[in-house]
C-alpha positions as CSV (number, residue, x, y, z in Angstrom):
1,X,0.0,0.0,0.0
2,X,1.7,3.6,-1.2
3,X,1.0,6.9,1.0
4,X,0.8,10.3,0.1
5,X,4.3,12.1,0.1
6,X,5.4,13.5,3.6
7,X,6.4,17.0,4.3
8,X,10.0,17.0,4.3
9,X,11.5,17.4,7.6
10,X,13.8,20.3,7.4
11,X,12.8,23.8,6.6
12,X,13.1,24.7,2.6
13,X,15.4,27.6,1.8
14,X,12.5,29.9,1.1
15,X,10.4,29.4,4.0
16,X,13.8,30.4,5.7
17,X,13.8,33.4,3.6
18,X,10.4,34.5,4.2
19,X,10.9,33.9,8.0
20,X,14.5,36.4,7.5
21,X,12.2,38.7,5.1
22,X,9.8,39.4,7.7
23,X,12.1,39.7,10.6
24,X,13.4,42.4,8.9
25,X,10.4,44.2,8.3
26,X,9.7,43.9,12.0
27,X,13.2,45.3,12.6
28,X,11.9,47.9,10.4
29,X,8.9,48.8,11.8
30,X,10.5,49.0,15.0
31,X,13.2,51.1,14.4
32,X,10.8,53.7,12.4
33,X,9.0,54.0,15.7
34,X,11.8,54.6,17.2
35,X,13.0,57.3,14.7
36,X,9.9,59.4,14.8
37,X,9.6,59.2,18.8
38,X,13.2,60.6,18.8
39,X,12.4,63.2,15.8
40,X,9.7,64.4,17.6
41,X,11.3,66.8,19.9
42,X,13.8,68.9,17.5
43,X,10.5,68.9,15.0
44,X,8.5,70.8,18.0
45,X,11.3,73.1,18.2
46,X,12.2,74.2,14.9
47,X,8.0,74.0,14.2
48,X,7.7,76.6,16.9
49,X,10.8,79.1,15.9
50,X,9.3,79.3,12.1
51,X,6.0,79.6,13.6
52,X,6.7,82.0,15.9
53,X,6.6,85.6,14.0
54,X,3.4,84.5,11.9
55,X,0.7,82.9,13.8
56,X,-0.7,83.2,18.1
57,X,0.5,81.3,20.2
58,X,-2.7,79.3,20.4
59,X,-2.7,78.3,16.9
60,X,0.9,77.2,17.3
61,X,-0.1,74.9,20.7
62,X,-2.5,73.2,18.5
63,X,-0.8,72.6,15.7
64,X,2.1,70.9,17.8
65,X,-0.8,69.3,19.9
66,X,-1.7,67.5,16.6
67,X,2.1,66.5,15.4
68,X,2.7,65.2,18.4
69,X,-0.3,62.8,18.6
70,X,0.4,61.9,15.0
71,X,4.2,61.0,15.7
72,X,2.8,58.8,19.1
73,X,-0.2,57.2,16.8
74,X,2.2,55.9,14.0
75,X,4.8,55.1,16.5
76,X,2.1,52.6,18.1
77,X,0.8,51.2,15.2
78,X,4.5,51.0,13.6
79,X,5.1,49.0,17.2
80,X,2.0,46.7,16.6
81,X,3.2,45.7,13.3
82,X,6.2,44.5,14.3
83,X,4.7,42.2,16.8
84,X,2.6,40.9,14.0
85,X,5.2,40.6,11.8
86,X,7.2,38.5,14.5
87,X,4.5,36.8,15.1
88,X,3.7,35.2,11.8
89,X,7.5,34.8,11.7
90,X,7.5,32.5,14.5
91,X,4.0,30.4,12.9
92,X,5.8,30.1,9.3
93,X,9.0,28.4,11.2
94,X,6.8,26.3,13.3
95,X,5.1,25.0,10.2
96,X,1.6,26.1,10.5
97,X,-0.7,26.4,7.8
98,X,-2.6,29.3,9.3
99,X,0.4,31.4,9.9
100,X,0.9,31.4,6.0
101,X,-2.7,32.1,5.2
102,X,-2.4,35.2,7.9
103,X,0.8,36.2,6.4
104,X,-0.7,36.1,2.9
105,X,-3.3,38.3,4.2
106,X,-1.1,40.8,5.8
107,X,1.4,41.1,2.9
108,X,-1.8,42.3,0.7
109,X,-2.4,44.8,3.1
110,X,0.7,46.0,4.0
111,X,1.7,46.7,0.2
112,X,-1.3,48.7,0.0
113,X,-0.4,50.5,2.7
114,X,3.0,50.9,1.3
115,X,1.7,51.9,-1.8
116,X,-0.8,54.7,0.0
117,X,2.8,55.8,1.8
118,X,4.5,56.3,-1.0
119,X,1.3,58.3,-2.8
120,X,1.0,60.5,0.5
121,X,4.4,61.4,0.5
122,X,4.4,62.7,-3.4
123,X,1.1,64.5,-3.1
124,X,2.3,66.2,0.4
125,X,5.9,67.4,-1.2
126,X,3.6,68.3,-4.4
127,X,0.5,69.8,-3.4
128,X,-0.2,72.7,-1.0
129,X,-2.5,72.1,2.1
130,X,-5.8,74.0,1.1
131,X,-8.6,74.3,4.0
132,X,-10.3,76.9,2.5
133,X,-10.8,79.8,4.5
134,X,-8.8,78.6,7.5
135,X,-5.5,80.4,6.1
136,X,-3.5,81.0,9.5
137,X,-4.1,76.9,9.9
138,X,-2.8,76.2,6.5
139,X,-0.1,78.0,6.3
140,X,0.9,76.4,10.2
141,X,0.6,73.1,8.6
142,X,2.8,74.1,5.4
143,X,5.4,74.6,8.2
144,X,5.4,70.9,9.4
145,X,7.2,69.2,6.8
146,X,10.1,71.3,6.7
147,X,10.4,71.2,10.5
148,X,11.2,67.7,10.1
149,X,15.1,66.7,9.9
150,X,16.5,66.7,6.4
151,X,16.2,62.6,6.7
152,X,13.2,61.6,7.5
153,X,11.3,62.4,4.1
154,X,13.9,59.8,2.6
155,X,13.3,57.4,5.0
156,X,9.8,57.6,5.0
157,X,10.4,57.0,1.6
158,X,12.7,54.1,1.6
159,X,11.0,51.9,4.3
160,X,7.4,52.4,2.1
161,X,9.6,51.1,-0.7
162,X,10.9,48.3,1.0
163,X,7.7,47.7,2.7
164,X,6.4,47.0,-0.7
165,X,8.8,44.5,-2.4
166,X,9.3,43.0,1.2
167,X,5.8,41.8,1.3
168,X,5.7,40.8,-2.3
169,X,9.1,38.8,-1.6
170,X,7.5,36.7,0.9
171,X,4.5,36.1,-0.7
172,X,6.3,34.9,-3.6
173,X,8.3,32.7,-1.6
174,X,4.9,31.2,0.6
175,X,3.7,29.9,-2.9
176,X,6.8,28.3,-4.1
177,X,6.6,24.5,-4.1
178,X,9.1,24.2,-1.7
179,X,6.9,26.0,1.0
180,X,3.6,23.8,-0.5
181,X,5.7,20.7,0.4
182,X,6.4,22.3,3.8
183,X,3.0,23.0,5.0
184,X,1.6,20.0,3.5
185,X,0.1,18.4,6.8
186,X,1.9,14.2,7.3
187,X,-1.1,11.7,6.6
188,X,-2.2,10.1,9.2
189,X,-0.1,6.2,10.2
190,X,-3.0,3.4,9.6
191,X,-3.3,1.5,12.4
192,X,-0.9,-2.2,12.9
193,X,-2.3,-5.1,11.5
194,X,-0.3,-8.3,12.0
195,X,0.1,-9.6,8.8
196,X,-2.3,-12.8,7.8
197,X,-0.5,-16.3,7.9
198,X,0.3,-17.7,4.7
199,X,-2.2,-20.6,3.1
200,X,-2.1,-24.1,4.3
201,X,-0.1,-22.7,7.9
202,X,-1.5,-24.6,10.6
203,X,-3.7,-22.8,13.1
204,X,-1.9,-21.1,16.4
205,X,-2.4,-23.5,19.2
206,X,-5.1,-22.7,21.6
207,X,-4.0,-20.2,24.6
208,X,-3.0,-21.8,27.9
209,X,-5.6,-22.7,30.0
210,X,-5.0,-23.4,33.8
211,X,-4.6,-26.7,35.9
212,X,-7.2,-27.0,37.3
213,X,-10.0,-25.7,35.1
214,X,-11.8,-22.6,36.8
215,X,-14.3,-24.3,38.8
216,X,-12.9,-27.7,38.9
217,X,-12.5,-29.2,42.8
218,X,-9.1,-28.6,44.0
219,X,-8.5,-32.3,45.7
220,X,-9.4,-36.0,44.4
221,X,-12.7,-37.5,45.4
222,X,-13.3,-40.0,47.9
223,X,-12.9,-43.7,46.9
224,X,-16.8,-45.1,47.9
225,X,-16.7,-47.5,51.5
């Protein structure tokens, strides 16, 4: 009787690479936390010395109210990511078939996300901020992006970018026959059957059966007087 192949017992070379892949976008995620919660300070202050001449204070405290609760929400979500992203690291080297669904899932999204990144940053280096008649606000806000050091637009742009072919790397590699063999779940072992005696064999002996029998009296009768 033939079984269905096994799954091979070491990890494939691309599993392994899609396990490094996404501990690198982890690595990523965390350090762009990090970099914007560091940023945030010297942003503040060079914010506030251009802002200082053309707007009230009060419109200034607002504005700088808002960057920094941007800078804090993208640092969490940039955190949460990477847990994910270890996470489905860990399932895909554990061999779990739902950890490669998930990740398939998550590298969808996160190259549209990329993608949106990526489209953000063009249309905020290329278009003006218009809010209409709110021109004090507007022109607060056209202050922000310069505030920020002269590399964090760049790497903005670079981790979007590799964000992007990062997730498309590992989904690539999550379809590859080599990671189909890997997930493939081991058929089950049919349960031992002793294998029939061959034709004309003589029957096993009966099993052992006690001296006495069960039941039998246990001393020699009487001779009759």
């Amino acid at each position: 009787m033939s079984y269905p192949e096994q799954a091979p017992a070491r990890r494939p070379a691309v599993v392994l690479l899609a396990v490094a892949v996404l501990a690198v976008l982890a690595l990523g995620a965390f350090g762009y936390a990090v970099a914007g919660l560091s940023a945030v300070g010297g942003t503040v202050a060079r914010f506030r010395a251009a802002a200082a001449t053309s707007s009230s204070a009060a419109d200034v405290d607002a504005v700088v109210a808002l960057l920094r609760a941007s800078v804090v929400l993208s640092a969490v979500l940039s955190v949460l990511a990477g847990l994910l992203l270890a996470g489905l690291a860990l399932g895909l080297a554990a061999r779990r078939p739902a950890a490669r669904v998930a990740t398939w899932v998550v590298a969808g999204l996160g190259m549209c996300c990329g993608c949106g990144g990526i489209a953000a940053l063009v249309v905020q280096r290329a278009t003006p901020l218009d809010l209409g008649d709110d021109r004090a606000t507007a022109e607060l806000l056209a202050l922000v992006p310069d505030a920020y050091p002269s590399w964090w637009i760049p790497l903005s742009a670079t981790l979007s970018v590799g964000q992007v072919l990062g997730y498309l790397v590992v989904a690539v590699l999550l379809a590859m026959p080599g990671a189909n063999a890997w997930f493939r779940r081991r058929p089950a072992s049919p349960p031992y059957q002793p294998p029939a005696p061959p034709a004309g064999y003589p029957p096993s002996a009966p099993p052992y059966q006690p001296y006495p029998p069960p039941g039998a009296p246990t001393s020699p009768p009487h001779p009759p007087r």
